[in-house]
C-alpha positions in Angstrom: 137.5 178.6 156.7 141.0 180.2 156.4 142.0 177.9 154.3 139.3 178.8 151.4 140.4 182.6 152.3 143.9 182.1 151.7 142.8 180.5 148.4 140.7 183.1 147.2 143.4 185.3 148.4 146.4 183.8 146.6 144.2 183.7 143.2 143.2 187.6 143.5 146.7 188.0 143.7 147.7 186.2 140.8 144.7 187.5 138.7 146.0 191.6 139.8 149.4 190.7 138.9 147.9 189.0 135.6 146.4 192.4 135.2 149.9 194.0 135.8 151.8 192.0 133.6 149.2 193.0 130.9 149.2 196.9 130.7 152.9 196.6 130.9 152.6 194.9 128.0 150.5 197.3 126.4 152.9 200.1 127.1 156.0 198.4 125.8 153.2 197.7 122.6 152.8 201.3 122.3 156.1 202.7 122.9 158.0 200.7 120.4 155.0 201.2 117.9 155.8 205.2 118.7 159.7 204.9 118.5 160.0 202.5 116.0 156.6 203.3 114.1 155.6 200.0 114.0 152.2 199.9 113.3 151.3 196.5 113.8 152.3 196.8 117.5 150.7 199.8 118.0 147.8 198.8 117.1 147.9 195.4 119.4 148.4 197.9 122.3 145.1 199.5 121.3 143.1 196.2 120.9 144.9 195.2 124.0 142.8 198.1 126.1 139.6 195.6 125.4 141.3 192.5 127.4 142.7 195.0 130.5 139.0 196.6 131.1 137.6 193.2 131.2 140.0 191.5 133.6 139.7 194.8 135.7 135.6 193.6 135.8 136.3 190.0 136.5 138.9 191.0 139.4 136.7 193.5 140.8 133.5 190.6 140.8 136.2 188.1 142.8 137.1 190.3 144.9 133.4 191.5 146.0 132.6 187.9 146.0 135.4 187.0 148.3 134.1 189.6 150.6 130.5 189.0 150.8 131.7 185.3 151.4 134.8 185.7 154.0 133.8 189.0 155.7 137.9 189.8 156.0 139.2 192.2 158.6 142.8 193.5 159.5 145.6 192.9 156.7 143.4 190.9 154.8 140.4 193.3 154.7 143.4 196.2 153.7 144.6 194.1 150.6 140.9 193.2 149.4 140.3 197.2 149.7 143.2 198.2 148.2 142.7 195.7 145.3 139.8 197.4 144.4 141.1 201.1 144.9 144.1 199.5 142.7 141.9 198.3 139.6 140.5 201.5 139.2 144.0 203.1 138.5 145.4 200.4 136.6 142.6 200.3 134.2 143.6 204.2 133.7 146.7 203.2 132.6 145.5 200.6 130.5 143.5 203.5 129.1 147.1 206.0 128.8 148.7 203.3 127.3 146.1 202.7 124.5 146.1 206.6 124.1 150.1 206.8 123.5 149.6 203.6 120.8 146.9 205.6 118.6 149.1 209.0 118.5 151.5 206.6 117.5 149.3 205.6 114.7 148.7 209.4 114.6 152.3 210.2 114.0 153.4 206.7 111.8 154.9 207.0 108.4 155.9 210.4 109.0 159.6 211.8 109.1 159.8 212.0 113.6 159.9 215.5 114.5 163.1 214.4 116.6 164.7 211.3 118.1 161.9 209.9 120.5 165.2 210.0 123.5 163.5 211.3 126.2 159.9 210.2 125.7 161.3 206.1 125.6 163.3 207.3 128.8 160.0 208.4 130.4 158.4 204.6 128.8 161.8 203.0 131.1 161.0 204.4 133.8 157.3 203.2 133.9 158.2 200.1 133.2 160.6 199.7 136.2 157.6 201.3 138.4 155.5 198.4 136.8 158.3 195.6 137.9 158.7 197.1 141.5 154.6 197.1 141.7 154.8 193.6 141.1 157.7 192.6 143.2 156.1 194.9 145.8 152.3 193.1 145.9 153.7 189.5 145.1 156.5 190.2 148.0 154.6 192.4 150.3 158.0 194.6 149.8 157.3 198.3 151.3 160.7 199.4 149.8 159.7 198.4 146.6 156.5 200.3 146.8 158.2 203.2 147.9 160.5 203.2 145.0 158.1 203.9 143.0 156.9 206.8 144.3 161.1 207.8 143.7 161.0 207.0 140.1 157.2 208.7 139.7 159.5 212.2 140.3 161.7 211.4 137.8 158.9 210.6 135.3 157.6 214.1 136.3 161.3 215.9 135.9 161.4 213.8 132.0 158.3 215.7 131.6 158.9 219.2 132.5 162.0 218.9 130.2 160.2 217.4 126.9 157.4 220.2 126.8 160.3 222.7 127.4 161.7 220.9 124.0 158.6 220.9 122.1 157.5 224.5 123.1 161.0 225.4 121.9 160.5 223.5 118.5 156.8 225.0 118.2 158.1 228.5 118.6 161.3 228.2 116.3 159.3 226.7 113.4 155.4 227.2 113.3 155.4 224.4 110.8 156.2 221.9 113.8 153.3 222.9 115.7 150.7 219.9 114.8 153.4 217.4 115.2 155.0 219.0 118.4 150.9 218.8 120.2 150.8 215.2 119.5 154.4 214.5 120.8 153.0 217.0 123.9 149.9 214.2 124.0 152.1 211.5 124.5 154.4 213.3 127.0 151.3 213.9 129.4 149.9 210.3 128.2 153.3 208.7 130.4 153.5 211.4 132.7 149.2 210.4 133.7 150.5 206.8 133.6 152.8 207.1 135.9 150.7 209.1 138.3 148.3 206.3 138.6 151.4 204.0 139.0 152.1 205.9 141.9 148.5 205.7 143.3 148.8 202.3 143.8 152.5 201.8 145.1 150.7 204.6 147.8 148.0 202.0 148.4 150.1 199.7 148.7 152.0 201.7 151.3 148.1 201.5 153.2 148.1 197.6 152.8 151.1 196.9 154.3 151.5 199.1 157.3 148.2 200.2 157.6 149.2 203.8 158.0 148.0 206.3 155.5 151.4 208.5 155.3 152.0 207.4 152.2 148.8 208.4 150.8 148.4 211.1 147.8 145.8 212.9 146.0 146.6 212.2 142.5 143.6 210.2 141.2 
């Protein structure tokens, strides 16, 4: 009986870290299709939104099923639980992601209001939250998890200081104001992203010691 668990276990792992591995993906897809404006990857980050909903349904069926058919408790019951809490946020990001590939689209083929420096430094930083989420569920590594959360305030600090840039471009020349909303769009687009990010290195935090101090509100 413990042995089927740990089976189902081990491949609800793999599938969520499938399903980790993919909206990274799609936000590397967007952001190079924003800096670079390169259409054709921008708009394989949108399509890509499609394949992350459904692996979020097919996770979320295997993990009910694994419950209905184990009836887990302790750790075990945690990390089902927390899957599910989990695929709600990562399909979110899926969702911020796809959003930040059609302003792309939005903003392609036309002279960039200004070097896109900031706004790929936000896209880093999401991406080494995605790496730690993954080293952090595959190793059940709490100072992983908890880096994240670190990063998620620098995420929120890259923010605070691109809306400062565009609101200073917006003012200076009215003319900039279209462009500067959609850059603003994308801005907020990371900055949600990494939010959820954060939402499920605190879950993760839950899974692993079973304490809820790590726990936010952000949804």
């Amino acid at each position: 009986m413990r042995e089927a668990l740990e089976r189902d276990l081990t491949r609800i792992t793999e599938r969520f870290l499938e399903m980790v591995s993919l909206v990274r993906e799609q936000l590397g897809l967007a952001t190079a299709g924003l800096v670079e404006q390169d259409v054709a990857r921008a708009e394989e980050a949108v399509h890509l939104d499609e394949k992350v909903d459904a692996l979020d349904l097919e996770i979320e069926n295997e993990v009910l099923a694994a419950i209905a058919r184990h009836q887990p408790v302790a750790g075990d019951l945690r990390f089902l639980a927390t899957v599910l809490k989990a695929l709600t946020d990562l399909e979110r990001a899926g969702d911020y992601a796809a959003h930040v590939a059609e302003d792309a689209l939005a903003l392609a083929g036309e002279p960039p209001l200004k070097k896109y420096i900031v706004l790929a430094e936000m896209a880093e930083r999401i991406e080494t939250m995605f790496n730690l989420l993954a080293k952090a569920i595959a190793e059940r590594d709490l100072s992983a998890a908890e880096r994240v959360l670190k990063i998620d305030d620098d995420v929120d600090d890259l923010y605070e200081q691109i809306v400062r840039e565009l609101l200073t471009y917006m003012l200076e020349d009215p003319r900039t104001l279209s462009k500067a909303l959609t850059l603003m769009r994308v801005a907020r687009s990371y900055e949600r992203l990494g939010d959820h990010l954060e939402n499920i290195a605190e879950r993760v935090f839950f899974w692993l010691t079973g304490r809820l101090d790590g726990a936010g509100d952000e949804g």
